[in-house]
N, C-alpha and C positions, 0 to 999 in steps of 0.2 A: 492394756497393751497399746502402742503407739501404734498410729498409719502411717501407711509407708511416707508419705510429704511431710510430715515433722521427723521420720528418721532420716530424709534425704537432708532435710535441713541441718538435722543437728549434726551430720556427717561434714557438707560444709563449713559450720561454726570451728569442728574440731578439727580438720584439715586447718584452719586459721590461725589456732590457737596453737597448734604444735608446731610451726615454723616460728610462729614469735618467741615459744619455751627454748626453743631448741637453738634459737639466735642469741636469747637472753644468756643461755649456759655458754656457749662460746663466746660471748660477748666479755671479756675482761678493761677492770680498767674505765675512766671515762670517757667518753663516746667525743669527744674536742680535745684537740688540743691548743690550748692556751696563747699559746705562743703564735698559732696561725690566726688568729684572729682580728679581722681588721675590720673598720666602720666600713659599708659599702660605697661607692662612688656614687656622687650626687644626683649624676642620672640614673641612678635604681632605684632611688627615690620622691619621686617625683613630686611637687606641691600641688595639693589640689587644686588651688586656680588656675594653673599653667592649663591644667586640661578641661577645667569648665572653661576657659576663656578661647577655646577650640570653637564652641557653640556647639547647636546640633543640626543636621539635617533635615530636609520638609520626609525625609521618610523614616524617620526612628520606629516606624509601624513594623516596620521588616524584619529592624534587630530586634524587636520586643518579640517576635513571632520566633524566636532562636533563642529564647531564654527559658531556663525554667530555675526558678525559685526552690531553693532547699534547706530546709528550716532544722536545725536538731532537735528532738522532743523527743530526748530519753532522758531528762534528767526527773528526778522528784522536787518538792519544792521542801525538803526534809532538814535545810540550815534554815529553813523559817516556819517548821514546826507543821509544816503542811505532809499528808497523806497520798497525796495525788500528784498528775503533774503539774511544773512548773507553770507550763505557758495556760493553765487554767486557775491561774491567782488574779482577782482582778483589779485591775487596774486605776481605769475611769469610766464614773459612769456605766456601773456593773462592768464594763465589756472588759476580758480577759484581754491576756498576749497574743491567744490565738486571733481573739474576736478581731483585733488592730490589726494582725497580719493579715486576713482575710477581707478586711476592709480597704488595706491600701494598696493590694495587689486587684482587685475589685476595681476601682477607684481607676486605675493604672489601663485594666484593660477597657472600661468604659469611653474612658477618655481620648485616646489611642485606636480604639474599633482592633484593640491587640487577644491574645489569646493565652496569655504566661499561665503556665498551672504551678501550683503548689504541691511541693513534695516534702512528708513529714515522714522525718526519720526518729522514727519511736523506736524503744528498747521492751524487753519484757516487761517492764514496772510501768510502760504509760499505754500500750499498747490498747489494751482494753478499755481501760477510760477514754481513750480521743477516739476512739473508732464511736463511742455510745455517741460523745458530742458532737460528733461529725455532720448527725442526720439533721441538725440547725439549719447547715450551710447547702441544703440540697436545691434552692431556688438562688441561691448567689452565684456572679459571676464571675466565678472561680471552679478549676477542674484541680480536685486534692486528690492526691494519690497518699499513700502510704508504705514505708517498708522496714520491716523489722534491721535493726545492727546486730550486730556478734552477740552472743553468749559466750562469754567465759567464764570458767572456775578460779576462782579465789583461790591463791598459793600458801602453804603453812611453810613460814620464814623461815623454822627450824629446817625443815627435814622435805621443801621445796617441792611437797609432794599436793595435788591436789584436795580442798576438803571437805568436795561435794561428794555426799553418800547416794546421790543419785542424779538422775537427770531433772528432777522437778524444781520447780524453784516456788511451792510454796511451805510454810513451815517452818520447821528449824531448819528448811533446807533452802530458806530465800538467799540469807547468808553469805552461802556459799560459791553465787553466781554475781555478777557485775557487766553492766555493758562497759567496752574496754575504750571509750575514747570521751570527744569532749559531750532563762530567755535572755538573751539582750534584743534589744527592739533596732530594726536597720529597716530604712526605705531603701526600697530600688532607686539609683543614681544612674537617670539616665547618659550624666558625659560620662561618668566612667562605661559606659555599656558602649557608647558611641565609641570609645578611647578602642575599646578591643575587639572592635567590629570593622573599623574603618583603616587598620595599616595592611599594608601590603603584603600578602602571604609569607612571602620569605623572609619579612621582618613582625609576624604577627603575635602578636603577648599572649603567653597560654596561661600566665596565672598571673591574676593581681591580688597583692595582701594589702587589704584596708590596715593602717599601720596610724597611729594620733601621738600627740606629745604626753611624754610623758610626765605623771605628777608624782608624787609625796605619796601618794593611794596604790601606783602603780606600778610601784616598786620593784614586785614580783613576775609582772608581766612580761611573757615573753616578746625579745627584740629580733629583729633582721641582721646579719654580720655577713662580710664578704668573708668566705674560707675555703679555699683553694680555686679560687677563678668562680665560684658559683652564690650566689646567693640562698643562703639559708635563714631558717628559722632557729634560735637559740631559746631554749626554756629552761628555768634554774635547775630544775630539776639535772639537768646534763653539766652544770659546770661546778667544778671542784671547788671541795668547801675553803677553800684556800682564797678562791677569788671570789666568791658571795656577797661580800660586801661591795666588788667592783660593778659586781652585772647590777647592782643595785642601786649605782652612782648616779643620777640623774642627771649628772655633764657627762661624762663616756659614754652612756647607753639613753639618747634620748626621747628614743621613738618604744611605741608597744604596741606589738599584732591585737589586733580587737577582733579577729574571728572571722570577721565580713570577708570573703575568700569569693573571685572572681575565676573560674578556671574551665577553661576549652574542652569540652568533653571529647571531642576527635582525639587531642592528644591525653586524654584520661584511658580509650580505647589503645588507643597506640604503645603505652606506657606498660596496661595488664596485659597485652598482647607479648608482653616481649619481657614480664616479670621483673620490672627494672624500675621500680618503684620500694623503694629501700626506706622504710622511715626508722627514725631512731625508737629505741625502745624507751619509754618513758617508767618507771620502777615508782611504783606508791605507794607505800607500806598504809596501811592501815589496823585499827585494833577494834575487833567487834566487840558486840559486847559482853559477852562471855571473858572476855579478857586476852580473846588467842590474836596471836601479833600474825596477820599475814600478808602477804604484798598481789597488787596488783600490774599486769605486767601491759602499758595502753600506751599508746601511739596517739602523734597529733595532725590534725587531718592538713594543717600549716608549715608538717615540717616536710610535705612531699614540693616544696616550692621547688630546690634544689634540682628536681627533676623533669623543669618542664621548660623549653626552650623560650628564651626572650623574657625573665619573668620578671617583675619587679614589685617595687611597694608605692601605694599613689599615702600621703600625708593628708589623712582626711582633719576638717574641723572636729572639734572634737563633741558637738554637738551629734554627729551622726553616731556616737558611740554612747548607748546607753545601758550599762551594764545592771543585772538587778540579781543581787548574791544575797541582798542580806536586806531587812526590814528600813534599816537608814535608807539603804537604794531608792525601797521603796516608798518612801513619805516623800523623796524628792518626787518623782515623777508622777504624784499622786496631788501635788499640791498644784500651785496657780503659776509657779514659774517657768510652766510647759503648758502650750496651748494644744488642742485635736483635734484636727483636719482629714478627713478622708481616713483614720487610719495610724495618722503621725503624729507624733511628737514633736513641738518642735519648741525652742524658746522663748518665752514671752514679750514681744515688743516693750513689753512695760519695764522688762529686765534692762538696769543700766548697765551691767558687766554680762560681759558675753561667756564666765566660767558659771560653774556653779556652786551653792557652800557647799564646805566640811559639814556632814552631820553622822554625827555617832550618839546611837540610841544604846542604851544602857540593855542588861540582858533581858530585865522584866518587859523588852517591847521585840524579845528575840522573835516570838510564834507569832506570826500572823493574827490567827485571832485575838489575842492577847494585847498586840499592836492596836488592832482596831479599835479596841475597846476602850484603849486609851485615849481616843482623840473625839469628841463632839462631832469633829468637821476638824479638816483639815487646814492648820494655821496659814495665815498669809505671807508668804518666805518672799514676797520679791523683794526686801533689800535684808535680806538676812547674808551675812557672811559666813558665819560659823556656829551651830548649835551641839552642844553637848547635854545632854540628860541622862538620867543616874538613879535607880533607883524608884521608888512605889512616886509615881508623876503621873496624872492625867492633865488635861487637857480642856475646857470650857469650847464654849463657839465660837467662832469668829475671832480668837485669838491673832495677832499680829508680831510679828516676831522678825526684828532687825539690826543689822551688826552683830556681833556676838552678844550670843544669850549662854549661860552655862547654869543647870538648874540641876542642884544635886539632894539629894531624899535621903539621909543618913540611915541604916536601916532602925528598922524601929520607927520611924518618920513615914510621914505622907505629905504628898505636895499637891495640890487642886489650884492649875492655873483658872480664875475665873475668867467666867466670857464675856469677852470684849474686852482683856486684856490686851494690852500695848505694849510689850517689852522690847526698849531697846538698849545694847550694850548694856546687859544686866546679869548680875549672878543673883541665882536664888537659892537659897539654903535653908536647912532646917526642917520647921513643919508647919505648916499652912494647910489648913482644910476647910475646905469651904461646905458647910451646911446646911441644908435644906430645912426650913421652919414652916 
């Protein structure tokens, strides 16, 4: 039998989740229309050096004392074969995503004599695991909190009906629950803190979306549009398959939300107070593995932009945007083309371009472990532009890898790059193995 604080809970989750059912079913139709659509004016966008070129105040000690840091950590690290969460994959130098957050928020208040706490938004699925790792960081200076997001039930596409047999969510009943909304690594940016601390009440910005240019990679990522006097958030998911390939043009739609969300908690209080916070419903079908097709029914925490008075989007470098989805991610920011400071990431002076390469790792380097185990050490990519690999490939020591390298393993084939190999603008094919005597 449950206590009564996880029935009060689970009372609120489901209060939650039946206004979003109950919108979704009313909801006909796509959520935009098309035709209202327009790029936003140039000042809702503003370029980031216009407002690092502000500078900062002798007291930035004050806004930092009016900040708190809130990290997502419900996701699993499960598109890269991991059991646990995400921000506990590591990175450099054993230390995890979390370890790096906690170091440069650490870092931040040392430096500062400031007091920013950390707030980790975990789901049922990580919950348990960052609470155990938690007790690491008990002499660090950093105050982490923690709090659960929603629960909700997973929808059977057919017949729209829920298809959890119960409230638990472990067993064949994991399934059936989902947290409903959205690591990438982001430092605190003290001008932008300065930017929305220092204008004038009557003209003060209650949300800023960290927004980067967009690439070839980023196709799918949601943009900013002006649509009916307001600035919003557009995610493909909302716009009709008719225009798919438009939201996807990289001259029309240049920019893409990276998540980093800057937003006034007065008017967050102001907003729930008066129930006027309306996000679009985002629809994601899914197919477990049993084979039953059912949809997810989850909101994005970028599309409440529209509702906050004065809001805009700063054009950050695109170095502040380190996204890590897939194991390629991760051999970038695992390699020498990013240095670590305090905490941060940041690009390697030795780097002569300021982007970073194309790399696409074949499926054999999908799992993490499996990733690892391919590599000695990880290659030296500072003049690498693009790698592609394919197939049963490892990796020797101190490999060196520059311009495009493309090395493909036919199946049936093995490829053993040796160490202190040099490849530049090279394909490799076939099968090479190198043997141990």
């Amino acid at each position: 039998m449950m206590g009564e604080p996880e029935i009060l809970i689970w009372c609120s989750y489901f209060d939650g989740f039946k206004k979003l059912f109950h919108r979704f079913l009313q909801v006909k139709g796509p959520s935009v229309d098309w035709a209202k659509i327009n790029r936003p004016p140039e000042e809702l966008i503003q370029p980031y050096d216009r407002i690092k070129a502000r500078g900062l105040p002798d007291n930035i000690a004050v806004s930092l004392n009016k900040l708190a840091v809130v990290k997502l950590n419900g996701g699993l690290g499960t598109s890269m074969g991991c059991k646990g969460p995400k921000s506990l994959i590591s990175v450099r130098n054993e230390n995890t995503f979390l370890d790096l957050t906690v170091k440069q928020i650490e870092h931040l208040n040392k430096t500062f004599n400031a007091d920013v706490p950390l707030v980790l938004m975990n789901s049922f699925n990580t919950d348990e695991d960052t609470k155990k790792i938690l007790q690491k960081y008990k002499h660090h200076q950093v105050k982490i909190h923690t709090f659960n997001q929603s629960r909700y039930p997973r929808i059977n596409k057919e017949s729209l009906l829920p298809i959890a047999k119960s409230m638990g969510t472990s067993g064949e009943n994991a399934e059936a629950w989902y947290p409903p909304g959205h690591g990438d690594i982001y430092a605190i940016d003290l001008f932008i803190l300065n930017h929305l601390m220092s204008q004038p009440a009557d003209k003060r910005c209650e949300f800023i979306m960290e927004v980067t240019d967009k690439t070839r990679a980023d196709v799918k990522g949601g943009t900013l549009i002006q649509y009916e006097d307001h600035l919003r958030l557009l995610e493909i998911a909302q716009v009709p398959k008719a225009h798919v390939d438009e939201f996807k043009s990289v001259t029309k739609f240049k920019i893409f939300n990276t998540n980093n969300l800057w937003i006034s908690l007065p008017a967050i209080k102001r907003l729930q107070e008066k129930n006027s916070m309306d996000l679009e419903i985002i629809v994601n079908p899914k197919t477990l593995d049993g084979g039953l097709n059912v949809i997810q029914l989850e909101t994005a925490v970028g599309a409440a932009i529209k509702s906050f008075n004065n809001a805009m989007g700063v054009n950050v470098p695109r170095s502040r945007f380190l996204p890590v989805k897939t194991s390629s991610d991760l051999l970038l920011v695992m390699s020498n083309l990013y240095t670590l400071d305090a905490g941060s990431l940041t690009m390697s002076k030795k780097r002569e371009f300021l982007t970073t390469p194309h790399v696409k790792l074949g499926s054999s380097f999908t799992k993490v472990q499996e990733f690892l185990a391919r590599f000695e050490n990880i290659p030296d990519m500072l003049e690498l532009d693009h790698l592609t690999v394919s197939g049963d490939v490892t990796f020797g020591k101190n490999v060196s890898l520059k311009g495009t390298v493309i090395i493909i393993a036919n199946h049936g084939d093995r490829i053993d790059i040796p160490a202190g190999a040099m490849l530049e603008n090279k394909i490799v094919s076939g099968n090479l193995r190198i043997l141990d005597h």
